[in-house]
MARNU-919139 format. One record per residue (C-alpha): residue number from 0; residue in three letters; x, y, z. Coordinates in steps of 0.02 Angstrom, whole numbers, plus 50000, padded with zeros to 5 digits. Example, Ala and Ser with C-alpha at 12.3 -4.5 7.8 and 13.67 -1.06 7.14 Angstrom:
MARNU-919139
R resi resn    px    py    pz
R    0  ALA 50615 49775 50390
R    1  SER 50684 49947 50357
end
This chain:
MARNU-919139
R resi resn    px    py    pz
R    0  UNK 48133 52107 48207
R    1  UNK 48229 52075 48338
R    2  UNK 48428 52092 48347
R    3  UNK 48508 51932 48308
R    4  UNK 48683 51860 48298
R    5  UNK 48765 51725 48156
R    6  UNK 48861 51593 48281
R    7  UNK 48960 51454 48197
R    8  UNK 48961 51330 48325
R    9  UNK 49086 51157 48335
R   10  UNK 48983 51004 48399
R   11  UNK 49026 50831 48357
R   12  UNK 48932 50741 48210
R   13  UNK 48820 50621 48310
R   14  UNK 48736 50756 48411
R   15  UNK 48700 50870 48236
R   16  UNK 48634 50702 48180
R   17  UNK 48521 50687 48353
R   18  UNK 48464 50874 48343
R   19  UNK 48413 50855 48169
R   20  UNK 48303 50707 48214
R   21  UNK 48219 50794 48348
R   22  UNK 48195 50931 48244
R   23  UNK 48113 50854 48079
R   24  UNK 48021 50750 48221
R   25  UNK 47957 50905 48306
R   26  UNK 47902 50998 48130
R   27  UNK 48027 51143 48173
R   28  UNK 48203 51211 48104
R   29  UNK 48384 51148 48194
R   30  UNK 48414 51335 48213
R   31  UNK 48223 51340 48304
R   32  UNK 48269 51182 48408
R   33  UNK 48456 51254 48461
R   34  UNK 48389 51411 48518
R   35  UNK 48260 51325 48633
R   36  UNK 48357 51209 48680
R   37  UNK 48494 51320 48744
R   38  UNK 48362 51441 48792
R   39  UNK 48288 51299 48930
R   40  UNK 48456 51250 48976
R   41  UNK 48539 51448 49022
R   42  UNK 48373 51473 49113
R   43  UNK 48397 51323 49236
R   44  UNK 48580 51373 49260
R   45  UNK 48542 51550 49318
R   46  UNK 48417 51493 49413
R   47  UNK 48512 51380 49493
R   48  UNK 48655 51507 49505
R   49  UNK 48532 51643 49580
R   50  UNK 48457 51500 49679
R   51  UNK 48643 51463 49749
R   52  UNK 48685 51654 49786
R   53  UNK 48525 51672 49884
R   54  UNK 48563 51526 50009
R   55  UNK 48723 51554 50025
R   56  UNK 48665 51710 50119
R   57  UNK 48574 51618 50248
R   58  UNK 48652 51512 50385
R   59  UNK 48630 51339 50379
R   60  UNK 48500 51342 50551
R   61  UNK 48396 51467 50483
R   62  UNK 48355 51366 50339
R   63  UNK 48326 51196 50457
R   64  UNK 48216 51316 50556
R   65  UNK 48123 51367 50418
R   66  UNK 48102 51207 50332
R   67  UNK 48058 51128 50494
R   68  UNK 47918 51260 50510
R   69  UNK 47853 51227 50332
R   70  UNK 47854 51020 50378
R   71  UNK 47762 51043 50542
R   72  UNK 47619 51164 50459
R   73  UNK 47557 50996 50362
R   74  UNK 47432 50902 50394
R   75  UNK 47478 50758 50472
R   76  UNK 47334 50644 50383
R   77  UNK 47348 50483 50277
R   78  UNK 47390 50530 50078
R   79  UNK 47220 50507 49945
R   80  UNK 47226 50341 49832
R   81  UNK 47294 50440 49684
R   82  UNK 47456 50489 49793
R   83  UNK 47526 50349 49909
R   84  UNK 47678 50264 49839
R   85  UNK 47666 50083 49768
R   86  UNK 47704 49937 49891
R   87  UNK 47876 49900 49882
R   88  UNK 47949 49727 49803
R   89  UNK 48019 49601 49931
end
């Protein structure tokens, strides 16, 4: 089993109400539901925080050079059905 922690944690009434309803809704524990939950949400972070360190390395006209390269290596053809955008609303 693996190594786990007991964390009392303060949150206000409404959102123990809310996770509780997802929870029962979903079939699974509040406990099961926290720990995904905060599982998803500390993964985005440090992505974005690794994300962040890595481009702060690189100088802003590198990157415009580099996306500019990925831009002109498309096709420059007329999107299928499935993919155009819907006409706009006057």
């Amino acid at each position: 089993m693996r190594d786990t922690n007991v964390v009392t944690l303060r949150m206000p009434a409404d959102l123990k109400r809310r996770l509780e309803t997802v929870a029962h809704r979903q079939g699974i524990s509040l406990n099961q539901l926290s720990n995904y939950l905060l599982n998803t949400q500390i993964s985005w972070l440090e992505a974005e925080m690794a994300l962040e360190a890595r481009l702060a390395r690189q100088s802003f006209d590198d990157l415009r050079t580099r996306f500019e390269a990925i831009l002109n290596a498309v096709p420059d053809r007329e999107p299928l059905d499935w993919d155009r955008l819907p006409p706009s609303s006057p």
